[in-house]
KEKE-3310 file (N, C-alpha, C; in steps of 0.2 Angstrom, whole numbers, plus 5000, padded with zeros to 4 digits):
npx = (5068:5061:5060:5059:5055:5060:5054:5058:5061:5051:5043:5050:5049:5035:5024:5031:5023:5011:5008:5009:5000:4989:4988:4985:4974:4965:4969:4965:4949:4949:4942:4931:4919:4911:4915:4926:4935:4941:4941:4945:4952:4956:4965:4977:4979:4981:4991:5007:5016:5026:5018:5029:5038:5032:5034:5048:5052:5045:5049:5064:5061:5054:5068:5077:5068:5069:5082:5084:5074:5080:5091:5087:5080:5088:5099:5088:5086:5088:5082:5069:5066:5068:5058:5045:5038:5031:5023:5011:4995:4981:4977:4990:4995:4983:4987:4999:4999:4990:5000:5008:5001:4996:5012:5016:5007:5009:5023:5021:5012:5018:5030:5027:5017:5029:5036:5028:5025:5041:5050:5059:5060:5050:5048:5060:5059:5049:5037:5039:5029:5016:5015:5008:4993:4980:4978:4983:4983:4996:5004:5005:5016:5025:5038:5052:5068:5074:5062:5053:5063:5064:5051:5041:5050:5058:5048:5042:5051:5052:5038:5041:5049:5045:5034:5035:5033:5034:5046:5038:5024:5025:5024:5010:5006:5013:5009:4995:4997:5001:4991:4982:4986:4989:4975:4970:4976:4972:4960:4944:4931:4922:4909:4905:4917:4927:4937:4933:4922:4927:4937:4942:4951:4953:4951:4943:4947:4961:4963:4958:4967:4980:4974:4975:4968:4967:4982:4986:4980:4973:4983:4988:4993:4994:4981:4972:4964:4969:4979:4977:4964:4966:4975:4972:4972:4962:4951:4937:4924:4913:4906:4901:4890:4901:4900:4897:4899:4904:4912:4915:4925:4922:4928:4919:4907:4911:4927:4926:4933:4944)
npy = (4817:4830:4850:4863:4877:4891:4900:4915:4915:4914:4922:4933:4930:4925:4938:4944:4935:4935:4949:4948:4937:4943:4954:4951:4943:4956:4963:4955:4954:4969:4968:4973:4983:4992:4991:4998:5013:5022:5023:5009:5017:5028:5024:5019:5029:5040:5037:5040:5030:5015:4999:4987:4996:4999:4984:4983:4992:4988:4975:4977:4986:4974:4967:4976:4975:4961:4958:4969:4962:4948:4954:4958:4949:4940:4948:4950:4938:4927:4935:4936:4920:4917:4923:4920:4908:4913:4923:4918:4917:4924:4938:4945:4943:4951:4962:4964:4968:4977:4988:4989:4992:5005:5011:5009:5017:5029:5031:5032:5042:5053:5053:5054:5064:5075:5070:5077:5091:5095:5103:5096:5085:5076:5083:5075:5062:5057:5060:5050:5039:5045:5046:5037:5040:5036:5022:5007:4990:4981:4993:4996:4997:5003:5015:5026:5020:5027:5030:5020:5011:5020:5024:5012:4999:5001:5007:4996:4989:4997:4994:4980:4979:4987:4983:4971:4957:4941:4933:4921:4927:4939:4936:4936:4947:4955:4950:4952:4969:4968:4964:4974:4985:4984:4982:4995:5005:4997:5001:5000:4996:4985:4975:4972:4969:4968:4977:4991:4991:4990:5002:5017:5020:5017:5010:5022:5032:5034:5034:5047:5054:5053:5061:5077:5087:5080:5083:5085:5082:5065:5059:5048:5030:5014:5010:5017:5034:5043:5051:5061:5064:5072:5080:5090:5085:5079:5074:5075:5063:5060:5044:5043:5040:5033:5041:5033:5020:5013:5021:5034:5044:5060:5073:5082:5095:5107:5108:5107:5117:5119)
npz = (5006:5014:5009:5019:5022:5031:5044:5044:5030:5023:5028:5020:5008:5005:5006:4995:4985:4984:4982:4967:4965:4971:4962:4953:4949:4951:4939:4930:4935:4931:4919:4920:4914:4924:4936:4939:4942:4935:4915:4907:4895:4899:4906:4900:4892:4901:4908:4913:4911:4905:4907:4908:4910:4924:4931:4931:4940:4952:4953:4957:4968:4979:4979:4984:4994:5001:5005:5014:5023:5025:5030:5044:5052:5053:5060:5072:5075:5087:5096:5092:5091:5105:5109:5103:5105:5115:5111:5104:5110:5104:5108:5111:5098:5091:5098:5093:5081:5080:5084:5074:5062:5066:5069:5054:5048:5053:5050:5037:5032:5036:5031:5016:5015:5020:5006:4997:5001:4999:4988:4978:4981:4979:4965:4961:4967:4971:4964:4952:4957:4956:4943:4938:4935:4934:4945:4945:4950:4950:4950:4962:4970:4963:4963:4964:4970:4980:4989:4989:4997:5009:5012:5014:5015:5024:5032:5034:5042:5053:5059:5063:5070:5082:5085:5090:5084:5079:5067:5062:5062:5057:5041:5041:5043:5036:5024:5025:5024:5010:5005:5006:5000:4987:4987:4988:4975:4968:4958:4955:4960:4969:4974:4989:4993:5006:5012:5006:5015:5031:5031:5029:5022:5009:4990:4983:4992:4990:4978:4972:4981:4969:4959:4951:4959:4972:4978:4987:4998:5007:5011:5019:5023:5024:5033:5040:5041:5051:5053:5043:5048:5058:5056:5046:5033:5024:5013:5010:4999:4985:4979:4963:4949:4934:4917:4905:4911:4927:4940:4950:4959:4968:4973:4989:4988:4994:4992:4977:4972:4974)
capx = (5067:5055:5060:5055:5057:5062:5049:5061:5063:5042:5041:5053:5046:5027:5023:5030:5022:5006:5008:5007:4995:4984:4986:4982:4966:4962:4969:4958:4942:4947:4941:4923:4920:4906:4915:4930:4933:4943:4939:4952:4957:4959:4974:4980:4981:4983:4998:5015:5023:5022:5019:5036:5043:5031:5035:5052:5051:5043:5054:5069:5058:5056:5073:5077:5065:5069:5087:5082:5069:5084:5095:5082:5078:5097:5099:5084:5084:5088:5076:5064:5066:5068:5050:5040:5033:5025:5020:5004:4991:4977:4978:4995:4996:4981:4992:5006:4995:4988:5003:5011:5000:5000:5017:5017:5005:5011:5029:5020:5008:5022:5036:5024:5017:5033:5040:5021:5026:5048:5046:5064:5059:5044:5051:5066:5057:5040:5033:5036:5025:5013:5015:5002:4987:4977:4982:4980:4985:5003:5007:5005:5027:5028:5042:5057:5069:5074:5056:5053:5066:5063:5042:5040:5053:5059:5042:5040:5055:5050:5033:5040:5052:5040:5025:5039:5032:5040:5044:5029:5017:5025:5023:5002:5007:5014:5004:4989:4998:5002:4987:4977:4992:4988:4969:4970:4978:4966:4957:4941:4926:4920:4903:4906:4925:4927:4941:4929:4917:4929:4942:4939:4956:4950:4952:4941:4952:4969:4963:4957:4976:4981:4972:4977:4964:4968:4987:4989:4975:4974:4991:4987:4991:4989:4977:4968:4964:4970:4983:4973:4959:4969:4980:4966:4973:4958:4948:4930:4921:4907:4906:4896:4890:4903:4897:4900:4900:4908:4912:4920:4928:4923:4927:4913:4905:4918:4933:4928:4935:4951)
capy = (4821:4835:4855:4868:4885:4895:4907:4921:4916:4914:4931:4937:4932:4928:4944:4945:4931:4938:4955:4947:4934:4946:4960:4948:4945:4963:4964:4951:4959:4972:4969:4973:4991:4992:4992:5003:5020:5024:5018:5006:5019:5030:5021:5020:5036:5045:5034:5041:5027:5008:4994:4984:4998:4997:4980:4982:4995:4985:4971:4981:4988:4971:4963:4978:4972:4955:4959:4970:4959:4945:4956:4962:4942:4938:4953:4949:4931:4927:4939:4933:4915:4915:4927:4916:4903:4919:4927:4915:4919:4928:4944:4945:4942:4956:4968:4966:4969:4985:4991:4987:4994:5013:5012:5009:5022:5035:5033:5034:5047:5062:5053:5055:5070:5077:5072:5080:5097:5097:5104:5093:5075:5078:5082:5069:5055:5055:5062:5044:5037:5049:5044:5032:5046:5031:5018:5001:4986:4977:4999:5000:4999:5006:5022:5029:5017:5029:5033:5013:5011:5025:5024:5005:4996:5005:5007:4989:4986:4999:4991:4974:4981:4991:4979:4965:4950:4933:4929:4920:4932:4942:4933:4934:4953:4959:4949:4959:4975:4970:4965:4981:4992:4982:4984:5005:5004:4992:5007:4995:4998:4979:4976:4962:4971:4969:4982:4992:4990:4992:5003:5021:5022:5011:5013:5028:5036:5034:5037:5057:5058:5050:5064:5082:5090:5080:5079:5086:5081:5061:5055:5042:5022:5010:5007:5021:5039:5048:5057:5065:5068:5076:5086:5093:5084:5072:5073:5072:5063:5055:5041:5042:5034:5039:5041:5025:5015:5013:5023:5043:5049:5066:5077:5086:5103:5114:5106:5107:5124:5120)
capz = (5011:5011:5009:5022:5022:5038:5044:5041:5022:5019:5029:5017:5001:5005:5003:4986:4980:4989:4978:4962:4963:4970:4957:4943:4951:4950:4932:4926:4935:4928:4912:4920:4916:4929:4943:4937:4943:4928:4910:4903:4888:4902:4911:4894:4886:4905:4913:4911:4911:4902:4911:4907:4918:4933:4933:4934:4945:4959:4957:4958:4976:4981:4978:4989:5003:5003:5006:5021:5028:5028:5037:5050:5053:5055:5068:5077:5075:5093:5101:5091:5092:5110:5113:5098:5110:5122:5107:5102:5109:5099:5112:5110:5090:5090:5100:5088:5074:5078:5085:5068:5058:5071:5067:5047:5044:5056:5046:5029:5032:5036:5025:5010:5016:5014:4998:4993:5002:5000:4978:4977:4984:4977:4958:4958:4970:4974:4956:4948:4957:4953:4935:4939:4936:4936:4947:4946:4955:4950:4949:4970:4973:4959:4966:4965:4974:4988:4990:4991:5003:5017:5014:5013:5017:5032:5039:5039:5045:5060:5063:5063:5076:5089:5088:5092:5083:5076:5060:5060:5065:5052:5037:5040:5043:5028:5016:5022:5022:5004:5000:5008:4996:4980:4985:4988:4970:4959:4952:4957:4966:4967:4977:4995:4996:5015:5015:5008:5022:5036:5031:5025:5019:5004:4984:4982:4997:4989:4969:4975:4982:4962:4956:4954:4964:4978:4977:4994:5004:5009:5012:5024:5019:5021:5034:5043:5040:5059:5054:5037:5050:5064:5054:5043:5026:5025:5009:5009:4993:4987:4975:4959:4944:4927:4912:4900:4916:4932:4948:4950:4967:4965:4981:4991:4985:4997:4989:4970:4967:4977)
cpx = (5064:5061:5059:5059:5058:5054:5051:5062:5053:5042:5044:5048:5039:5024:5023:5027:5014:5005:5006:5003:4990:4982:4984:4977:4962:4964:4967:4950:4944:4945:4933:4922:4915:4908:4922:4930:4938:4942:4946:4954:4961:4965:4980:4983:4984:4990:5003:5021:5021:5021:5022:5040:5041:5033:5041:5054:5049:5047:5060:5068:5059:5062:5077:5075:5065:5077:5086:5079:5075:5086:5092:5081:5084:5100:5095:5082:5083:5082:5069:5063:5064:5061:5044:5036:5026:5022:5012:4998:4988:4976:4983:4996:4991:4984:4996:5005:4993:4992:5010:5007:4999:5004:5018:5016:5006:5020:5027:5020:5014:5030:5031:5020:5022:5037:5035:5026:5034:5047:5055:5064:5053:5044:5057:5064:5050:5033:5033:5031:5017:5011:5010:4994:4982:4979:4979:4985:4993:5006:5008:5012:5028:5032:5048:5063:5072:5065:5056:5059:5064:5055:5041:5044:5057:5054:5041:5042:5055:5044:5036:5046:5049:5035:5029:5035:5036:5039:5037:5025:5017:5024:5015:5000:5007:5011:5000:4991:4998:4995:4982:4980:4988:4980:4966:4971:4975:4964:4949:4936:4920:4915:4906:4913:4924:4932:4937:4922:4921:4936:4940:4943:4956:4955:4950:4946:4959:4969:4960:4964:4979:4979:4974:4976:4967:4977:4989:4984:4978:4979:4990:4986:4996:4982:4972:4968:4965:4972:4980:4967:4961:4971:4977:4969:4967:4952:4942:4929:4914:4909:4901:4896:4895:4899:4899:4900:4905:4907:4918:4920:4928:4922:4922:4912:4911:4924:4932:4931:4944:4956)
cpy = (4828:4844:4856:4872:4888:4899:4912:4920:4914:4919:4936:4936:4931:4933:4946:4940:4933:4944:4953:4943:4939:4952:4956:4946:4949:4963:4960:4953:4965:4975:4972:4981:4996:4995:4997:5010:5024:5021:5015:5010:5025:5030:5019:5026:5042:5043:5038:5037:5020:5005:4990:4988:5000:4991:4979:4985:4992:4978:4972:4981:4979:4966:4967:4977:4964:4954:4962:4966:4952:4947:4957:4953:4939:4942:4952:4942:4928:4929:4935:4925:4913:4919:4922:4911:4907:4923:4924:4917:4924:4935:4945:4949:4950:4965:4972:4970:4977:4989:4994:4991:5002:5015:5013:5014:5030:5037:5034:5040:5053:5059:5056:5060:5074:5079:5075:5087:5100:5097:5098:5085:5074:5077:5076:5063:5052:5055:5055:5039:5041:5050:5041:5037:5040:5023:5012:4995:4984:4985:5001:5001:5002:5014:5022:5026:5019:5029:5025:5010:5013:5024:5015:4998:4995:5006:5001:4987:4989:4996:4985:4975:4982:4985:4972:4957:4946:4937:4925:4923:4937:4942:4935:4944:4957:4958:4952:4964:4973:4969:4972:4985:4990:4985:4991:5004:5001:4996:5003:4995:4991:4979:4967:4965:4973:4975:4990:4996:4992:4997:5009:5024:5016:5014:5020:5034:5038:5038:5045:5057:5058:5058:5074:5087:5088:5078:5081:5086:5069:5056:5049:5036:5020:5008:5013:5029:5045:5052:5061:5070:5073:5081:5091:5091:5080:5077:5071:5068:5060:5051:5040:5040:5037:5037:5036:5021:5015:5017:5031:5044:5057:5070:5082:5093:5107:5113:5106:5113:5127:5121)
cpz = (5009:5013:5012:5023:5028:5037:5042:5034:5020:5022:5025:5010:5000:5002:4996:4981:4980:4985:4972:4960:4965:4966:4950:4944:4950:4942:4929:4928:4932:4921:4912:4921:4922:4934:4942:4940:4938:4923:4910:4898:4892:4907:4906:4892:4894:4909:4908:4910:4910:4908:4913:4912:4925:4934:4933:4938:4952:4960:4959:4965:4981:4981:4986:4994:5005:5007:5013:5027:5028:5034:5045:5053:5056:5062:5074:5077:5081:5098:5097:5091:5099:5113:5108:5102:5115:5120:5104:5102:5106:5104:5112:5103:5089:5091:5095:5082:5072:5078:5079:5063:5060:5066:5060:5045:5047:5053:5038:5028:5030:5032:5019:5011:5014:5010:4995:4994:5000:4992:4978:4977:4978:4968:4957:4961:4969:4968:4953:4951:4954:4945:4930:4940:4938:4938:4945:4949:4955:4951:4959:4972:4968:4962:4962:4970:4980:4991:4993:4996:5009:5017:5017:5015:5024:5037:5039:5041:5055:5062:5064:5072:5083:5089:5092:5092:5080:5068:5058:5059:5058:5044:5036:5040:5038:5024:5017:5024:5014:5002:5000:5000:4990:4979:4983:4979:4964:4955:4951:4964:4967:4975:4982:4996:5003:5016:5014:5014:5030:5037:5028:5021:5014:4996:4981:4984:4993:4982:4969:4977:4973:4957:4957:4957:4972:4978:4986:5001:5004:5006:5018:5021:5024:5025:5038:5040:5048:5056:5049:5041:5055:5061:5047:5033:5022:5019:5007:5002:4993:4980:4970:4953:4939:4923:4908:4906:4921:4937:4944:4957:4966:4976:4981:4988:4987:4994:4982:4968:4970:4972)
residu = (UNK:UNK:UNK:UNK:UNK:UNK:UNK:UNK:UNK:UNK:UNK:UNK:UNK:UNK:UNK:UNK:UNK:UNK:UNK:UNK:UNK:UNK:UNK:UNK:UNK:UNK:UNK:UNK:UNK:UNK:UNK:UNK:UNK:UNK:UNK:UNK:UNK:UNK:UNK:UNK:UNK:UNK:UNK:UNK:UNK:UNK:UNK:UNK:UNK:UNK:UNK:UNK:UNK:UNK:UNK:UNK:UNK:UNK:UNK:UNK:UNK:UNK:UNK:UNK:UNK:UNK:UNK:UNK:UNK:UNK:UNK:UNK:UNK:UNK:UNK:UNK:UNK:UNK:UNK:UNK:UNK:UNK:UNK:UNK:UNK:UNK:UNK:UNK:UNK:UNK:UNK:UNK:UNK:UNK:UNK:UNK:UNK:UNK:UNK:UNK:UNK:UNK:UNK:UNK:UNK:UNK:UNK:UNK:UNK:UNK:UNK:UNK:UNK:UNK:UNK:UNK:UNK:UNK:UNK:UNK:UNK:UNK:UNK:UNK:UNK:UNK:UNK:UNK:UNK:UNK:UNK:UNK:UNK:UNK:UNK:UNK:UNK:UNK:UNK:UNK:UNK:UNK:UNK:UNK:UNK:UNK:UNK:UNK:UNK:UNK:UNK:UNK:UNK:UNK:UNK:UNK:UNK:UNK:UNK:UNK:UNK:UNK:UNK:UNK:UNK:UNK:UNK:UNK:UNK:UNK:UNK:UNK:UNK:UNK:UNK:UNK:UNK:UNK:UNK:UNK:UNK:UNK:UNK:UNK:UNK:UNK:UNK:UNK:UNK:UNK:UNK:UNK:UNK:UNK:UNK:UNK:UNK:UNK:UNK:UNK:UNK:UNK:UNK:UNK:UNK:UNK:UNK:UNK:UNK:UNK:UNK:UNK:UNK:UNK:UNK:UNK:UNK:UNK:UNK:UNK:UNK:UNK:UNK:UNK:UNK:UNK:UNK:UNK:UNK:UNK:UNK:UNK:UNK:UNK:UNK:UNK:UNK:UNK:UNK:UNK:UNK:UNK:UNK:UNK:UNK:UNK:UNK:UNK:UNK:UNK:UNK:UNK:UNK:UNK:UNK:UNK:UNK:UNK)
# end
């Protein structure tokens, strides 16, 4: 007799599995110092923190979110089992989708906003991710595990709530939130990247906040840039070649003397 897994137990840990195969992806390209927007001796000598303890750091985060995302599937199992069938269609599912990711980046943006601007959250929470002066991919959850809580795992747990989709719907949800997250984070300006292309809340976008020039401009993640352009935090730059090879985020003339 064959196994199968509930939807709400693949929406649960999909995602995690989805995080780490796709950051060794990026940690194998990034052996290509071409497409880099920092060197490799630069993610070395400028990180604050090993890699044995991002990596336990984010399983820590997701241990936590796997536990959530049961309970949220146990609470809502009903509602959602009994709407699943009326949930199908692809106008529907689109709906959810947007509505989901609205909601995700409008609870990040002004959480992570802020623990930027609150000097307490900021110094005890939000500073270890920040540790990551240059980011790179398995480092995206890397936090502070209240921080990974209230930003992260609360906000998914409120989009998944407001947009009101299945467990099903959700599993194809989260994988691409994680993979966009992981993407922001690679440290990785690779040529054909669709997110890239349709997203201007990208890797360049995030690796200027990473940085101490922009530590208080674009807080918008993970998928749009509204709230950064509305609220006038939004961070111009341009992308240029570095020196030894690769790519530089360097922000516009007005903003270098910030």
């Amino acid at each position: 007799m064959g196994f199968a897994m509930s939807d709400e137990m693949l929406g649960t840990f999909v995602p995690i599995v989805v995080y780490w195969v796709y950051s060794g992806i990026y940690i194998t390209l990034g052996s290509f110092e071409n497409y880099r927007l920092h060197s490799k001796k630069d993610e070395d000598d400028k990180n604050l923190v090993s890699k044995g303890t991002v990596v336990k750091g984010v399983l820590l985060q997701q241990a936590v979110q796997a536990v959530v995302a049961i309970l949220l599937f146990t609470v809502t199992g009903d509602d959602a089992g009994a709407s699943a069938s009326s949930n199908n269609s692809m106008i529907v599912l689109a709906r959810q989708f947007i509505t989901a990711m609205v909601v995700l980046d409008t609870w990040q943006y002004f959480m992570h906003r802020y623990m930027h601007h609150n000097k307490f959250l900021y110094k005890h929470i939000h500073s270890q991710h920040h540790r990551l002066i240059v980011p790179y991919a398995f480092g995206a959850l890397y936090n502070h595990p209240l921080e990974g809580l209230l930003l992260d795992t609360v906000g998914g747990a409120l989009s998944f709530l407001f947009s009101g989709m299945s467990p099903r719907a959700s599993i194809f949800f989260f994988s691409f939130a994680t993979i966009k997250t992981v993407d922001d984070h690679c440290g990785l300006w690779l040529p054909g990247n669709l997110f890239h292309v349709f997203f201007k809340n990208n890797t360049a976008y995030h690796d200027v906040h990473h940085q101490l020039y922009g530590s208080k401009y674009n807080f918008s993640q993970p998928f749009f840039v509204m709230w950064d352009r509305i609220l006038g935090t939004y961070m111009p730059y341009t992308l240029e070649k570095r020196k030894g090879g690769g790519f530089e985020a360097r922000p516009t003339k007005e903003y270098k003397d910030d």
